[in-house]
C-alpha positions in Angstrom: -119.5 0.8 -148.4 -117.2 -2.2 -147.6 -117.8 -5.7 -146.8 -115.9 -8.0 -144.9 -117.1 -11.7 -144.3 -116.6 -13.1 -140.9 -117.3 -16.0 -138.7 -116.7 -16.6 -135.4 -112.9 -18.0 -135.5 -112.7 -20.5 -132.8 -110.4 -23.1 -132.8 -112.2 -26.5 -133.0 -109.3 -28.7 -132.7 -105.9 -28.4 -131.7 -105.5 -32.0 -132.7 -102.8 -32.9 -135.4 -104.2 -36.1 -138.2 -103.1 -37.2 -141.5 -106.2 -38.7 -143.7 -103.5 -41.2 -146.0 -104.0 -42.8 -149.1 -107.6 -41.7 -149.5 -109.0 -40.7 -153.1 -109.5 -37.1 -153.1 -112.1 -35.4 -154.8 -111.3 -31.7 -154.6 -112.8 -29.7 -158.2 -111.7 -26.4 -156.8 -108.0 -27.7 -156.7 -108.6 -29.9 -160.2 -108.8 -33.4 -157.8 -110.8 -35.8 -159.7 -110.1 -39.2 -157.7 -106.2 -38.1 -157.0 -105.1 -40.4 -154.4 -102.9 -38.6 -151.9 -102.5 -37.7 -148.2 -104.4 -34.5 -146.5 -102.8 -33.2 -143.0 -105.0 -31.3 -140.7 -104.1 -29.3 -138.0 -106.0 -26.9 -135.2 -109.2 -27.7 -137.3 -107.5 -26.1 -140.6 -106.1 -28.3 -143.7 -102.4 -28.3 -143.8 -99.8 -28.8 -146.1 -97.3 -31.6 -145.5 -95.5 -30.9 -142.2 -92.1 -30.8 -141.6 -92.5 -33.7 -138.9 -95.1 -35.8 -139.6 -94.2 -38.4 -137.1 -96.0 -36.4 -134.8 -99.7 -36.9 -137.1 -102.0 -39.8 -135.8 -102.9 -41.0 -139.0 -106.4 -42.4 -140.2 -106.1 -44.9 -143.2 -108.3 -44.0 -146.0 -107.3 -46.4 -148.4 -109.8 -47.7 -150.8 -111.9 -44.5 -149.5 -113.7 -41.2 -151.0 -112.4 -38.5 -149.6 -114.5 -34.8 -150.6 -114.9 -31.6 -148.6 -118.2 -31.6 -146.5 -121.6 -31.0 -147.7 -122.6 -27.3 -147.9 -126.8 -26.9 -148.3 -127.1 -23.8 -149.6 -131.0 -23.4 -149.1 -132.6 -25.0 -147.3 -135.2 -24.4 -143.9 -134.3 -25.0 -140.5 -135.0 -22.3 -137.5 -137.7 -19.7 -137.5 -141.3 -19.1 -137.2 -142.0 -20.8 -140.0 -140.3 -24.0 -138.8 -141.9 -24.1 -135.6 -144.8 -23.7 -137.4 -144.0 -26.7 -140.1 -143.1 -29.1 -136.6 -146.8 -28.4 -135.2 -149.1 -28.6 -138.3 -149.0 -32.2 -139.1 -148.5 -34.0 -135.8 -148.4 -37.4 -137.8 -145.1 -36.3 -139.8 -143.7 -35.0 -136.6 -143.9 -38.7 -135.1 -142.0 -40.7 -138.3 -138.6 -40.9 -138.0 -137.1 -38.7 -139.2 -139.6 -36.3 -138.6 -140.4 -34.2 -141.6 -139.6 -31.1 -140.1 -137.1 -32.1 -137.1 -136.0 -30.6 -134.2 -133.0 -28.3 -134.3 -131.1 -30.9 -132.5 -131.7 -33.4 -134.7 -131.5 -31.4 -137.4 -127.6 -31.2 -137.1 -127.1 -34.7 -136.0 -129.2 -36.0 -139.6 -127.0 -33.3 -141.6 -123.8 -34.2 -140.3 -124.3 -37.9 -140.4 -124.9 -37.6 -144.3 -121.6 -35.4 -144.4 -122.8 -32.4 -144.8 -120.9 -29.3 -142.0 -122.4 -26.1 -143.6 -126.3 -25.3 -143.9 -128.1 -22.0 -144.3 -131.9 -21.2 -143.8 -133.2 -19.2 -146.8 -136.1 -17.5 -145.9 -135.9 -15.3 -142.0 -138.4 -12.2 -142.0 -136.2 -9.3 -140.6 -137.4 -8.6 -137.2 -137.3 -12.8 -136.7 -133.8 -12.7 -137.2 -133.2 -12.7 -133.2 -135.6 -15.6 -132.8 -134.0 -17.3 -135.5 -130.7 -16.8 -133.7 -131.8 -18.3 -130.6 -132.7 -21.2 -132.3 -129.6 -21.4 -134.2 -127.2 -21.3 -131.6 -128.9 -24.7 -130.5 -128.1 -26.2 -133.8 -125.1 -28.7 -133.3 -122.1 -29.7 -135.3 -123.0 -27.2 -138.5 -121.7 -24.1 -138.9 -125.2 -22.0 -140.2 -126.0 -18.7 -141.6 -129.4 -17.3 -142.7 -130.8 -15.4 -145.7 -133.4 -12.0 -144.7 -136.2 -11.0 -146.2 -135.5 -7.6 -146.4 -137.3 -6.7 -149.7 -140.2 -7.4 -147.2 -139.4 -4.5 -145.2 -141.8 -1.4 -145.0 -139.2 1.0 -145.5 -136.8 -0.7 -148.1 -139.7 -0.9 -150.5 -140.8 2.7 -150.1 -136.6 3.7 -151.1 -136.9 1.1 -153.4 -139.6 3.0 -155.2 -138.1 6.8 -154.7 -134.3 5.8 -155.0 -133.1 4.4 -158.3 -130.1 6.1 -157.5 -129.6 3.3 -154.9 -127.9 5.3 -152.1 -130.9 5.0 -149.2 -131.2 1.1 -150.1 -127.9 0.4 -149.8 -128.0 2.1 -146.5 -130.9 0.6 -145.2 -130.0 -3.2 -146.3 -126.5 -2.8 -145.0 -128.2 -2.1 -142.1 -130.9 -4.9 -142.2 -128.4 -7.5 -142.6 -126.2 -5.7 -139.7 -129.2 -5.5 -137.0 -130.0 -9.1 -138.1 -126.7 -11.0 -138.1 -127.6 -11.8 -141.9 -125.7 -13.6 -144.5 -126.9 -12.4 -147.7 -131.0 -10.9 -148.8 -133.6 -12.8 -149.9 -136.4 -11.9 -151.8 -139.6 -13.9 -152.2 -142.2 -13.2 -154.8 -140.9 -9.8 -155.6 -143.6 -7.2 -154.1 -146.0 -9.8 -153.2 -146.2 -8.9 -149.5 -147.4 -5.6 -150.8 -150.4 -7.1 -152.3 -150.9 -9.7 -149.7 -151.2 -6.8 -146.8 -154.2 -5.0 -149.0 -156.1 -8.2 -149.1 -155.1 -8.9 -153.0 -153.2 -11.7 -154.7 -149.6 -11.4 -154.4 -149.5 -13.9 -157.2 -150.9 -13.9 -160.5 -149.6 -10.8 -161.6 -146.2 -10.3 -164.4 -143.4 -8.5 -163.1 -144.6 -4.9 -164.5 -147.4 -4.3 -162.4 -147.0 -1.6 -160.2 -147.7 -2.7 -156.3 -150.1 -1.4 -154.6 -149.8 2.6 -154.3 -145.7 2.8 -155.6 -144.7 3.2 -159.2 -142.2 0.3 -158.4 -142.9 -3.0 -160.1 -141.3 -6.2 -159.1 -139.4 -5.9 -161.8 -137.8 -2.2 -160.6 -137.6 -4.4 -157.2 -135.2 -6.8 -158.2 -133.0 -4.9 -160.2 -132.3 -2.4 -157.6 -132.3 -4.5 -154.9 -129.8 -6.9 -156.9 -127.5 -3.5 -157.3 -127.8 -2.8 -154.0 -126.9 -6.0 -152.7 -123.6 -6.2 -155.0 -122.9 -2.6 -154.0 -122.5 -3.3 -150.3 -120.7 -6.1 -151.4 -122.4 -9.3 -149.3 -120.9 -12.7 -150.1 -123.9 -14.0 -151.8 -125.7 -12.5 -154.9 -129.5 -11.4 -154.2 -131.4 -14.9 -153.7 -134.2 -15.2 -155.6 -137.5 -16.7 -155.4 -139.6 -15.3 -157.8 -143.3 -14.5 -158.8 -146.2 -16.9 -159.2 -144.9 -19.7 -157.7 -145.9 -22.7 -158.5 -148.3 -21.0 -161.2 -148.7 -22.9 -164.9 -147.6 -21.1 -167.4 -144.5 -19.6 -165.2 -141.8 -20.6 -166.9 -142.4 -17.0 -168.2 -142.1 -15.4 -165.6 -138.6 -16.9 -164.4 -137.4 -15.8 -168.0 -138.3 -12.2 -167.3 -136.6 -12.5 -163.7 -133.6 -13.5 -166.0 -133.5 -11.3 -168.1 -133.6 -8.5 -165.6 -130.8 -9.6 -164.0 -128.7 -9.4 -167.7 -125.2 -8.5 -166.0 -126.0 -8.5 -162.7 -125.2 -11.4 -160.3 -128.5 -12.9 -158.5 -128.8 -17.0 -157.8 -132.5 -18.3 -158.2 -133.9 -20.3 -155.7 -135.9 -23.8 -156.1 -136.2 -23.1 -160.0 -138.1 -26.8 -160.5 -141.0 -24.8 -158.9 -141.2 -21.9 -161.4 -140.7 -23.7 -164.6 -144.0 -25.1 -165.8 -146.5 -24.5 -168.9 -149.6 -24.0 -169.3 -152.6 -21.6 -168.6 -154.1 -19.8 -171.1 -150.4 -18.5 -173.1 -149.3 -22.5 -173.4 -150.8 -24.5 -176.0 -150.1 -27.5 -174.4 -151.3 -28.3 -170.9 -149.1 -28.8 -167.5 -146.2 -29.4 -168.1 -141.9 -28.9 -168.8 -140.5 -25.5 -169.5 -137.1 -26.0 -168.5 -136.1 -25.7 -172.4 -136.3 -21.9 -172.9 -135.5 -21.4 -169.5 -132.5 -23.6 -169.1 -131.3 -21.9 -172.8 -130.9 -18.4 -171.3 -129.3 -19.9 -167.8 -127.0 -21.4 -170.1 -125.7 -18.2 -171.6 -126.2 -16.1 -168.9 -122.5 -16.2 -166.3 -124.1 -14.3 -163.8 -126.4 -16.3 -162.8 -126.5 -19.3 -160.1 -129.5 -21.3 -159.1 -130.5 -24.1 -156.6 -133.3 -26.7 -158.1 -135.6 -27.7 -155.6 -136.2 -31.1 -156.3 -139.6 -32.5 -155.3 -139.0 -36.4 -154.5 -142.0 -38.5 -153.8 -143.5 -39.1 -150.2 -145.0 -36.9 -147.2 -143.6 -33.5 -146.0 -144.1 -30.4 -145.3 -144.5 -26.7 -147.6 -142.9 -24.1 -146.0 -142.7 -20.4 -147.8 -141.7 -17.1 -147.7 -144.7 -16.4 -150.3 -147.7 -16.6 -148.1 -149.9 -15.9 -150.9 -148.7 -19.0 -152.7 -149.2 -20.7 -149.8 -152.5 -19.9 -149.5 -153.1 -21.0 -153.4 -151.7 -24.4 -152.6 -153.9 -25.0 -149.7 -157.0 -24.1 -151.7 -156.0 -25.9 -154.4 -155.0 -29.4 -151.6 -157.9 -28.4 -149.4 -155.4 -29.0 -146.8 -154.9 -27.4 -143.6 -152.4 -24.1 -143.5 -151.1 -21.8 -141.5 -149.8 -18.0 -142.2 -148.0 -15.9 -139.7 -145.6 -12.6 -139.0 -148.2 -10.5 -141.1 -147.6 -8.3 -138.4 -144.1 -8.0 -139.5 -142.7 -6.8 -142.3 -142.8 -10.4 -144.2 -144.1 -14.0 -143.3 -144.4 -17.7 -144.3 -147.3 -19.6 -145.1 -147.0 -23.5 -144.1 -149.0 -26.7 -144.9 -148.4 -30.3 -145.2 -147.9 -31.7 -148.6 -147.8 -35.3 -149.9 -146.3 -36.0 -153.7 -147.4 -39.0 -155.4 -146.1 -40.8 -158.5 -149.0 -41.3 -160.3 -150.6 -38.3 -159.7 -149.7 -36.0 -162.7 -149.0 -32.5 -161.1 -146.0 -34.5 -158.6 -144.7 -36.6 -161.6 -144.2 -33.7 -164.1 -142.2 -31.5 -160.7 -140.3 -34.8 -159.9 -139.4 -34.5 -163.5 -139.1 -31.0 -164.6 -136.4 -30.8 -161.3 -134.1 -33.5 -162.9 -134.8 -32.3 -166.1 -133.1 -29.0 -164.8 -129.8 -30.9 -163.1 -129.2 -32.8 -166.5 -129.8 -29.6 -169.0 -127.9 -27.0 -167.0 -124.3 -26.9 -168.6 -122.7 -25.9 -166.0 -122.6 -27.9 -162.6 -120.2 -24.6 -161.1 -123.3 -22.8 -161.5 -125.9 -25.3 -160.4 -126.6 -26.5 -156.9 -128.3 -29.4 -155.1 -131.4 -29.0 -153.0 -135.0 -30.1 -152.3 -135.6 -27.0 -150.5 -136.2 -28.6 -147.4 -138.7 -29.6 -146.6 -140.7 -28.1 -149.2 -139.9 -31.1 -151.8 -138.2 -33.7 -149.9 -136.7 -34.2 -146.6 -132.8 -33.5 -147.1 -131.7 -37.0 -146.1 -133.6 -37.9 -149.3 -129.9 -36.3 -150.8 -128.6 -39.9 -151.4 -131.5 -40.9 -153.1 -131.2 -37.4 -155.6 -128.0 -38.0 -156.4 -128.2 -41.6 -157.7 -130.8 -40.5 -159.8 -128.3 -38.4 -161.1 -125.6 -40.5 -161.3 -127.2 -43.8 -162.4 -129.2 -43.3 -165.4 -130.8 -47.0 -165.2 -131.8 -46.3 -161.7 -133.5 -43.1 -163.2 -134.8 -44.8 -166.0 -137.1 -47.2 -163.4 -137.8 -44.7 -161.4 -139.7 -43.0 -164.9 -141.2 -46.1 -165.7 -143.7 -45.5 -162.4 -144.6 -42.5 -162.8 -147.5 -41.2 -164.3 -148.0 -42.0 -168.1 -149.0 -38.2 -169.6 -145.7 -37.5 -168.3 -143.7 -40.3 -169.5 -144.8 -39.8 -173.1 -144.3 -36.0 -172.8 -141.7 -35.1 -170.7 -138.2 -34.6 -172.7 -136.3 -36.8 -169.4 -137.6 -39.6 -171.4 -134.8 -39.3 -174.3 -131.9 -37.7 -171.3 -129.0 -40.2 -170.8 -126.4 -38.1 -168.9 -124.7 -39.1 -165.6 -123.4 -37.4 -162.8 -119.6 -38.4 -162.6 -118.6 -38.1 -158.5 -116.5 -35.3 -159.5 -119.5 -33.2 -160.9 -121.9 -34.8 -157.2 -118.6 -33.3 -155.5 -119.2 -29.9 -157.6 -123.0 -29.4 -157.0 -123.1 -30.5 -153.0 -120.2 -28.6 -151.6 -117.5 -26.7 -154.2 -120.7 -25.1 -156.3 -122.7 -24.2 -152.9 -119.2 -23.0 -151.5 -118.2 -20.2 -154.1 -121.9 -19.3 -154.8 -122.4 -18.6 -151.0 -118.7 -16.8 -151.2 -117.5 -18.9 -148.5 -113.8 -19.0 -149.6 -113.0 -21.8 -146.6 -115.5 -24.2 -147.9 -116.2 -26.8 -150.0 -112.7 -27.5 -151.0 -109.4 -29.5 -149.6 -107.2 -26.7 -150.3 -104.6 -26.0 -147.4 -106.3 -23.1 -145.3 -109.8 -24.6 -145.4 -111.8 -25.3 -143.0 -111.4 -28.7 -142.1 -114.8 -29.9 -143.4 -113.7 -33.6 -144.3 -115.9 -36.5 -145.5 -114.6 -39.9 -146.2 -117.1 -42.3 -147.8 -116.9 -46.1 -149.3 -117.1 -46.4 -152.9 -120.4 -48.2 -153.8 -121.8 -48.8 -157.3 -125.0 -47.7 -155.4 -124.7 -44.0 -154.9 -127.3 -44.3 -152.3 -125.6 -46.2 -150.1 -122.8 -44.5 -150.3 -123.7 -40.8 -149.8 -126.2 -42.0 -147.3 -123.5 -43.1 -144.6 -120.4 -41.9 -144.8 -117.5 -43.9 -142.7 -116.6 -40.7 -140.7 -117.7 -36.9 -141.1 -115.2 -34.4 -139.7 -116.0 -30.9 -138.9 -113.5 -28.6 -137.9 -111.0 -31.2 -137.7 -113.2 -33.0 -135.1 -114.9 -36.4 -135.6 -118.0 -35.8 -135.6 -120.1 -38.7 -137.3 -118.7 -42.6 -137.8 -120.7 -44.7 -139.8 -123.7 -43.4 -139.3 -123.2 -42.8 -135.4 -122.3 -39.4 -133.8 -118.9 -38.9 -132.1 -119.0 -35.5 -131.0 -121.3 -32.5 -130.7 -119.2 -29.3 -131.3 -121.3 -26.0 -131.2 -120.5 -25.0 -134.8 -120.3 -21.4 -135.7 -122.6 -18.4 -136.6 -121.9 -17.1 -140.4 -122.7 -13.7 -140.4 -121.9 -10.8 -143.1 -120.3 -7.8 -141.8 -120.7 -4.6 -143.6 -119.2 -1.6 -142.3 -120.2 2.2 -143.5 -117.9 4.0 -145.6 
């Protein structure tokens, strides 16, 4: 089979600009604060025209200039979001809500300067309702991620073919049928388990599920093969068993290790990277340190961290079975639905607290993971929203990044075990804004294989954001002094300018 990735190529602009004298922050093109002049024209970066007298040009002097933002996972259309907006009615009312309209939804994402934004977690047959909802989305361009390990009949070739040939076929034509921009796969099997009325979770990657000799581990290698075999833009996306679960560091280790040599990116690792249970000799607590070693070594491999950041939201996953764990565990209300599909999400509101020793260790186990991980190419920004913060809380993540006193205060508040355990405590490095350029929009870019993204290059998408340097990152990521996307102002200081319909990213394979 071949692959081709498309979008809808619409011209967004015909109008000609020059953004002059700005500092340019472009890692895929080597930038690092390069001050220099960037021409757009018909909503595509230029290089320097022949007759620029004919360029209205925007001053930029004394300005940040970086491709837009690029959210790589993240939860915005669906079932499951519908869902998320109706289950706590007193998060819906706070502004912004914690799960927002789709309207709003591009309005908050574009006025942070962010253009591009792709829901991880759509069960195959909700991919048209998803779509519906999508094409209300403004400003952002969007694509979405299927659950088609969920699928009936992709599990049962998963388990007869190792050969690979019928689950290419079938995947190739998942992500076809359902407009799809790469396959998802959430707690590997678990569905299987879940549909029998067992635990989903709790279980290594060797167990067999229910009535197959396929184990999750057999699941996500072959699905992983099949994925790069039919050549999709992005490498299988992984959320992986037990969830959530102490003691799981383990288990991400062994989803590693599977993938030795074969490309897969692993979602919302903070949430699979704790000790503990009966294995750990210590209680609750970090293990990003083995984990982090192998990522390290390990090319292949890409991951987003899922940072949980304190205050009220809203859990949203495509493991229902985890879901239902964390609502027992709460004693909070929750929500399960698509069972009758093939896949589902459990949802339920969650609230993380500083002192409360389960939220201080994920708050610090996630930066624990963006400060140990080598590579920032490899490594991307998230919260995977809105299951551990509300993605305008961005601004707020990356000065804890990028300001290691600011980080140090916020330690000082949470609660004690941690503070005395947790290896942050002795962690001094900072996030440059070449590196918060890297991991918000040139890292998501490549990883998502969106070759007109997330750089300034000429032929890219004219995805600009120009912000005022402020020694408080916060500030300064929060409200950008203009957004464009598409070569269209879209977002000035906070206010929205325009409200261009953005465009559907969608992964066509074709049979060969």
């Amino acid at each position: 089979m071949s692959m081709t990735s498309v979008v809808d190529d619409r011209s967004t602009d015909s109008r000609q600009f020059v953004i002059a004298g700005g500092t340019i922050h472009d890692p895929a093109h080597g930038r690092d604060g390069v001050v220099a002049d960037l021409w757009v024209e018909n909503g595509r970066i230029i290089a320097p025209p022949a007759n620029p007298q004919d360029f209205v040009q925007i001053d930029a002097r004394g300005r940040v200039v970086m491709p837009g933002g690029v959210d790589l996972h993240s939860h915005v259309a669906g079932p499951k979001v519908n869902a998320g907006r109706r289950i706590a009615p007193h998060l819906a009312r706070r502004s912004p809500a914690a799960v927002p309209t789709i309207h709003s939804t591009g309005a908050l994402y574009a006025a942070l300067g962010y253009t591009t934004v792709f829901d991880a977690a759509i069960a195959t047959a909700a991919a048209g309702v998803a779509h519906l909802e999508l094409a209300e989305l403004p400003i952002l361009d969007k694509g979405i991620y299927l659950l088609a390990a969920d699928d009936a009949e992709i599990l049962t070739a998963l388990d007869r073919d190792d050969t690979g040939r019928e689950v290419q076929r079938l995947v190739a034509d998942a992500v076809r049928s359902g407009q799809g921009w790469a396959v998802k796969v959430a707690n590997p099997g678990g569905p299987a388990f879940w549909k029998r009325g067992r635990r989903g979770d709790h279980r290594d990657l060797d167990t067999p599920l229910p009535g197959m000799a396929l184990t999750g581990r057999m699941l996500l290698e072959r699905l992983a093969r099949a994925v790069q075999a039919i050549r999709l833009p992005h490498p299988l996306h992984v959320h992986t068993a037990n969830l959530g679960l102490p003691g799981n560091w383990r288990t991400l280790l062994e989803t590693m290790r599977t993938f030795d040599g074969i490309p897969a990116h692993l979602a919302h690792v903070q949430f699979h990277s704790y000790t503990g249970g009966d294995l750990d000799a210590d209680t609750f607590g970090s293990g990003v340190a083995p984990v982090v070693e192998w990522f390290n070594t390990h090319p292949e491999l890409t991951l987003d961290v899922g940072q949980v950041l304190f205050g009220d939201t809203v859990a949203m996953t495509g493991d229902s079975a985890a879901a239902e764990h964390l609502a027992h565990a709460t004693g909070v209300p929750w929500m399960s639905h698509d069972l009758h599909l093939e896949g589902g999400c459990g949802v339920l509101p969650i609230s993380y607290r500083e002192k409360s020793l389960v939220h201080a260790w994920q708050w610090a186990i996630g930066l624990e993971w963006f400060l140990t991980a080598a590579d920032p190419w490899r490594l991307v920004l998230s919260t995977d929203h809105p299951n551990g913060a509300h993605f305008t809380a961005y601004p707020h993540l990356m000065r804890l990044l990028g300001d290691a006193a600011f980080r140090r205060e916020a330690f000082a508040r949470i609660h004690p075990a941690v503070r005395k355990r947790s290896p942050l405590a002795g962690i001094t490095r900072e996030y440059s804004l070449q590196e918060l350029c890297i991991i918000t929009r040139a890292a998501p870019a490549r990883i998502a294989g969106l070759p007109q993204k997330g750089h300034l290059g000429v032929g890219a998408d004219a995805d600009i954001t120009v912000y005022r340097p402020d020694p408080d990152l916060s500030q300064m990521f929060a409200m950008p002094a203009q957004v464009f996307k598409g070569g269209i102002l879209v977002a000035e200081d906070g206010e929205l300018r325009s409200l261009p319909a953005g465009r559907v990213l969608a992964a066509r394979v074709e049979a060969s």
